[in-house]
N, C-alpha and C positions, 0 to 999 in steps of 0.2 A: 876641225875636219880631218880624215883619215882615208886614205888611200888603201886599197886592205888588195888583197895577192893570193887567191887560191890556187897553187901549181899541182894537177894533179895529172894523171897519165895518157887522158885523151888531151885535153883541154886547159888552155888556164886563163884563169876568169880573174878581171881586176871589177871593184866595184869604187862607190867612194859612198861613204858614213858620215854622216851628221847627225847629232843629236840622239843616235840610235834609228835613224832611218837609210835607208840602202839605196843609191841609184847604179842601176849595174853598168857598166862602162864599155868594156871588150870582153871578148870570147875567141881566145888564141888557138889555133891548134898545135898543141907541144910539140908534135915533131917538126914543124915547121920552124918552132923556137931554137931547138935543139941544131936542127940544120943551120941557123943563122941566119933565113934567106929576111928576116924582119928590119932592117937597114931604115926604111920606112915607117916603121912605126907610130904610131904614139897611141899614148895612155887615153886618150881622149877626152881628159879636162883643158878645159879651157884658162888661158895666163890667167887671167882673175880670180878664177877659184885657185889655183894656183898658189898666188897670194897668203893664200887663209891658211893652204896645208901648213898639220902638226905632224905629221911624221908618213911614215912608209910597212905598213906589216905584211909580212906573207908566212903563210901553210905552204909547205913542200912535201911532196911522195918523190919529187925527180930532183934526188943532188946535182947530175948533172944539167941541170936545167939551171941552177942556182946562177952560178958564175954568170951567165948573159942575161940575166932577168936582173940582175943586181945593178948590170952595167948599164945596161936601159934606163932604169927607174931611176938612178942616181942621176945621169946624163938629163933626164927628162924633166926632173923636180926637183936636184938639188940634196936632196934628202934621201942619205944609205940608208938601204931597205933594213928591216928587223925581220930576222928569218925566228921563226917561234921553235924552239924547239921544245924539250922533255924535263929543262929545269925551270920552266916558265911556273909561276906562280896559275893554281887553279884551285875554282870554288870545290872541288872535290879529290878524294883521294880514286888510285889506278892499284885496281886489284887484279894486277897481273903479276908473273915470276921474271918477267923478261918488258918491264912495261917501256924502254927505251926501242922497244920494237913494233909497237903500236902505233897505225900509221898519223903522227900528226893532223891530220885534216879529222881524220874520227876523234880526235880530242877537241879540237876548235869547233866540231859541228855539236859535241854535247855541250859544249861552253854557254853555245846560242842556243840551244835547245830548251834547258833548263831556266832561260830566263833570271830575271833580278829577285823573283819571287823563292828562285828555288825548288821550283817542282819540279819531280821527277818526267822524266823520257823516254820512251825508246827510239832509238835511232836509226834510220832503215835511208841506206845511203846506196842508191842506183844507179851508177857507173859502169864500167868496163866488167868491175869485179862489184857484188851487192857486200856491203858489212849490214849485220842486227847491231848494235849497241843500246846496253842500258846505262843509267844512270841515275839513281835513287838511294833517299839518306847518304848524301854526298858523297857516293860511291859509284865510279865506273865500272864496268863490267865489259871487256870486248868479246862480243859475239860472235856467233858463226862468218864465218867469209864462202860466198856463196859466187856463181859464174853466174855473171851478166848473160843475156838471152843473147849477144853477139859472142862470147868464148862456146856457149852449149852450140852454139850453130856451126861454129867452126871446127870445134871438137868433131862433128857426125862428121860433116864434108873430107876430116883431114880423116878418119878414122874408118869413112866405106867408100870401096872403090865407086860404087855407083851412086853415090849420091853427093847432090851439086855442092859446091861453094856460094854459098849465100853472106852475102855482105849488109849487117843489119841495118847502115845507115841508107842504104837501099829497100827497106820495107817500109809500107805506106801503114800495114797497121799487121801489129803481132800478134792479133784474135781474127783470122780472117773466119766467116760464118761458115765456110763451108772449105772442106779439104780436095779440090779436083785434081791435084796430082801431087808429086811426092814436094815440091818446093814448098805448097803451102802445109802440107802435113808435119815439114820440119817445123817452119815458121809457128806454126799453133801449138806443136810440142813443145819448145823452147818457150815460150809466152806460157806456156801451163805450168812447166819446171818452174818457171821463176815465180809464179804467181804462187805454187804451192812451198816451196822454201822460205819464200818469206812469211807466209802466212805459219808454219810449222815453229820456224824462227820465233818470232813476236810470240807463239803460243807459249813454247819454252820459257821466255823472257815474264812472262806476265803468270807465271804461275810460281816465281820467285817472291814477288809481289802481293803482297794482304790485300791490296784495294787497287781502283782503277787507276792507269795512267797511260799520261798521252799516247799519241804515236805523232811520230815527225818525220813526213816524208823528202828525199832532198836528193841531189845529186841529176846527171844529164839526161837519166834515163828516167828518169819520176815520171816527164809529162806523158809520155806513153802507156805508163803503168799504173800510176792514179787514178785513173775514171775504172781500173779492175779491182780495187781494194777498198775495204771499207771505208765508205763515206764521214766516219765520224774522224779520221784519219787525217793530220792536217799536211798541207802540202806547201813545204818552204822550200824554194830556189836556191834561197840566199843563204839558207844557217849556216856556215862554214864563214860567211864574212861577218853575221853579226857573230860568232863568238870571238873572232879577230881584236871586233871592235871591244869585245867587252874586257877580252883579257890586256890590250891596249890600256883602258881606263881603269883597272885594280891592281894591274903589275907594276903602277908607277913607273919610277926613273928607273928599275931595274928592266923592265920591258922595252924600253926605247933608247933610240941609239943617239950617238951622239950628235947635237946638229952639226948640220955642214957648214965647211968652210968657205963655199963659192954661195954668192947670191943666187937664189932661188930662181927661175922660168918667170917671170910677170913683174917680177920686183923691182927693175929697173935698176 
């Protein structure tokens, strides 16, 4: 059993892995992390499973976030987290010029993507900021980096005097039917921007491509934006923590850290 750590720039999301199946756990808000006001916390497994844990993985975007997620998780389980970085063993090569600048989480979300079979993906990761990634004939490809429909809304508000500041965790739905004044005219621009970027996106991506492949959609912002994208388009929550788990179980001992020297939460 595996405890798996996505830290990225809204939010960081622990889950726990078994078998290759996912139960999600907490949902932080990072700057709250960051702040330190978490004194309280816990991981939310219970001593018993506890017990079983093999080890601690996470995805980082936020270094500074590192240092106090470390000291949590070790305090909590016993077990020093394994931060994943860029010499981690992967079922594919990074065809970039600069690939140690490629944010981590886009690498562990094509890990899970691509499954044990190996087929290829594209990767459409809806967050603060959108990434497209491919990856096909074991080969990554990083994408366009595209504004979240909360950066497009704050972009107009900060950039015309007359027009409001809208805070997206404050919209009930980013296609309102009908535009009666200028708040939801942003809100439906912003939801069209993002819906046409990605859709431009994945076109690019898939015309690199001889034959069809998946699409996998993921990240905080998906649940809002999936029921506007093509339905053959699958919608995973979790892919950043199974590719945790998978790169966990083929990076061997060089992936995990060393056990700890204090007895574990539950082990008496």
């Amino acid at each position: 059993m595996l405890l798996t750590v996505d830290i990225g720039n809204t939010r960081v999301k622990l889950a726990r892995m078994a078998d290759g199946k996912v139960t999600a756990l907490e949902s932080l808000v990072t700057t709250e992390v960051l702040a330190g006001s978490l004194a309280s916390f816990t991981i939310g497994v219970r001593s018993n499973v506890l017990s079983k844990l093999e080890g601690v993985i996470v995805a980082s975007v936020v270094p500074s976030a590192n240092p106090i997620l470390a000291r949590i998780l070790t305090e909590q389980t016993g077990i020093p987290p394994h931060f994943v970085d860029h010499s981690v063993k992967l079922p594919f090569s990074l065809r970039e010029r600069r690939p140690e600048r490629i944010g981590i989480d886009r690498i562990c979300a094509a890990v899970g993507a691509i499954g044990p079979a190996g087929a290829g993906a594209i990767v459409i990761d809806i967050g603060t900021a959108i990434t497209v990634d491919l990856v096909a004939n074991k080969h990554f490809e990083a994408g366009p980096i595209l504004p979240g429909p909360g950066l497009g809304l704050a972009a107009l508000g900060a950039s015309a005097e007359q027009l409001p500041d809208i805070d997206v965790d404050e919209i009930q739905d980013l296609f309102p039917s009908r535009t009666r004044d200028t708040r939801e005219a942003m809100i439906l621009g912003a939801g069209l921007a993002t819906l046409g970027g990605i859709r431009e996106a994945v076109r690019r991506m898939e015309a690199q491509i001889p034959r069809p492949i998946r699409k996998v959609v993921t990240g905080g912002g998906a649940g809002a934006l999936a029921p506007h994208l093509p339905g053959s388009w699958k919608l995973d929550p979790h892919i950043v923590h199974r590719g945790l788990y998978r790169i966990w179980c083929q990076d061997g001992a060089a992936g995990r850290p060393e056990p700890a020297d204090k007895t574990r939460p539950g082990k008496g």
